[in-house]
C-alpha positions as CSV (number, residue, x, y, z in Angstrom):
1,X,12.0,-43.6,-40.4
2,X,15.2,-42.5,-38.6
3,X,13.7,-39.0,-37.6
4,X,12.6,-38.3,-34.4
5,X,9.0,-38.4,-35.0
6,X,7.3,-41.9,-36.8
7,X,4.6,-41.8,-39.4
8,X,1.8,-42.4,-36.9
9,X,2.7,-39.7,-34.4
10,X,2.9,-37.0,-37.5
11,X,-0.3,-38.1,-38.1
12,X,-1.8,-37.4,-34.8
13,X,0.0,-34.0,-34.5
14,X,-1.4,-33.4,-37.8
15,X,-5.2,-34.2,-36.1
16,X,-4.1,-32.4,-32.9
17,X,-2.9,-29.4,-34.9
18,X,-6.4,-29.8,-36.6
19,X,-8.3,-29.5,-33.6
20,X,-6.3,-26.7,-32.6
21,X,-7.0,-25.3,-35.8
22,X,-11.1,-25.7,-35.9
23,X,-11.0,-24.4,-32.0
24,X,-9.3,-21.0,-33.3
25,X,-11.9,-20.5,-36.2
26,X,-15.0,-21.2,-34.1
27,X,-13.2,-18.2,-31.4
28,X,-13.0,-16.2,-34.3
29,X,-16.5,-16.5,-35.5
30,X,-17.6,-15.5,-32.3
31,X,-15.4,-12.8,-31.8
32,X,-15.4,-11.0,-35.5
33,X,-18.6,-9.1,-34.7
34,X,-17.2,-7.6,-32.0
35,X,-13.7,-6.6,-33.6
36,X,-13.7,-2.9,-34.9
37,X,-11.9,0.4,-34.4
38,X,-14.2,1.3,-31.5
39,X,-13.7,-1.9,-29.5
40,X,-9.8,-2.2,-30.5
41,X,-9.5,1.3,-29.1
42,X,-11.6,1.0,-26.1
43,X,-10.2,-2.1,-25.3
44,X,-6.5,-0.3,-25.6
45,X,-8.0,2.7,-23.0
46,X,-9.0,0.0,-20.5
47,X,-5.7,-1.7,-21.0
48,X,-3.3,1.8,-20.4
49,X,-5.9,2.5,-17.1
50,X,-5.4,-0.7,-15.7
51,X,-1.4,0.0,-15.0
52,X,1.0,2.2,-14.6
53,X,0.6,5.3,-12.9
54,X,-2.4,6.9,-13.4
55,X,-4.4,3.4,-13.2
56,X,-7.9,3.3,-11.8
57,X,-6.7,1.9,-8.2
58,X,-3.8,4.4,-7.7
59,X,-6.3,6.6,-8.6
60,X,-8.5,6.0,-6.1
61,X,-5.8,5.5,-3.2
62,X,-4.7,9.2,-4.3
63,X,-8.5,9.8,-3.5
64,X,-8.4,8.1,-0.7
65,X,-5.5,9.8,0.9
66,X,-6.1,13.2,0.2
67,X,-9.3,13.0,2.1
68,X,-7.2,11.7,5.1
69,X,-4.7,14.9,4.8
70,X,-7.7,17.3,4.4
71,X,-8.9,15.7,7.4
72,X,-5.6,16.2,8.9
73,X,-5.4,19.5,7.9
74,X,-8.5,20.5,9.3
75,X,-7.6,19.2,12.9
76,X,-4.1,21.0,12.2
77,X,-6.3,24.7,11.3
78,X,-8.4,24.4,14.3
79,X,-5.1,23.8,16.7
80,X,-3.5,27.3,15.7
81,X,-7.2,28.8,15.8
82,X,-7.0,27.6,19.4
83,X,-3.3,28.7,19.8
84,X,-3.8,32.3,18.6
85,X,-6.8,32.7,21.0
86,X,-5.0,31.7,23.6
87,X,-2.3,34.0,22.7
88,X,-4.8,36.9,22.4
89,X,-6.1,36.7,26.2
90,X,-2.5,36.4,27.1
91,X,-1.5,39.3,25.6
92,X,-4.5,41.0,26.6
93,X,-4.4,40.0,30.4
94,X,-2.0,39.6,32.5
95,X,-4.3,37.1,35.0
96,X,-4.6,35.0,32.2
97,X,-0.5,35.2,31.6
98,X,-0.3,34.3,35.3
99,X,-2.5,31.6,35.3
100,X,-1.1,30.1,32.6
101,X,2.4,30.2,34.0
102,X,1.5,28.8,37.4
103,X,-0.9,25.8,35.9
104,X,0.7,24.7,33.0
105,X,4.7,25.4,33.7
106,X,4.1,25.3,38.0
107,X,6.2,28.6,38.2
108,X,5.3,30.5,41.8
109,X,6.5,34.2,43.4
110,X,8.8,34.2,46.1
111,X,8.2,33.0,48.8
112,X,5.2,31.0,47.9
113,X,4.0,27.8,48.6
114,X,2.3,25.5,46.1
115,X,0.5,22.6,46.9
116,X,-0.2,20.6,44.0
117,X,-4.1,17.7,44.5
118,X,-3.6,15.2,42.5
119,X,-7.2,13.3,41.1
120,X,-5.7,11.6,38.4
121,X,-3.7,8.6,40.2
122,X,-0.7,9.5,38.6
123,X,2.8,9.8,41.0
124,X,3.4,12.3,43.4
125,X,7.1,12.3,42.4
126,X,5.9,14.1,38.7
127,X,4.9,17.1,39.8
128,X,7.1,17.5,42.7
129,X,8.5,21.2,42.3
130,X,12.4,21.9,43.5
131,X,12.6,25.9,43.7
């Protein structure tokens, strides 16, 4: 023969091909029970959930996020809680507005010396006050 293939290699492609042939039917004898409607269309609901974007795992990273902003948010709800207190007594009292000025901003009267007692180690040149 001139072809590419000889007599004797058709002849084992034709017993490969054979093989490959009674492989495939023994799958499908174990697999027919199971192939139906229900299992075909199950099969095809697993198979959208798996990707895309409402799959199971961005699913649960969604989940997974959202109780990290409600967390978030929670902290964020108790800070102006804290905030509007603290604006109540200082539009309540005037000590309290005072005190606040002279702790937090270092503001002083006139003529007023402040000495500031550091505890904290940090340097005396951060708090220094030029009035």
């Amino acid at each position: 023969m001139k072809g590419k293939y000889t007599q004797k290699s058709l002849i084992l492609h034709g017993v490969l091909i054979s093989n490959d042939v009674k492989k495939l039917k023994a799958f499908y004898k174990i697999i027919k029970p199971f192939i139906n409607k229900y299992t075909i269309t199950i099969g095809a609901f697993a198979l959208l959930m798996s990707f895309g974007q409402y799959s199971f795992i961005n699913r649960f990273k969604l989940l997974r996020n959202e109780t990290e902003l409600e967390k978030e948010k929670k902290q964020y709800d108790d800070q102006i809680e804290k905030a509007k207190l603290e604006l109540q007594q200082l539009n309540t009292n005037k000590n309290n507005l005072e005190r606040l000025a002279r702790e937090k901003y270092l503001m002083r009267k006139k003529n007023e010396d402040v000495f500031l007692i550091q505890e904290d180690g940090s340097s005396p040149s951060d708090s220094i006050i030029t009035h």
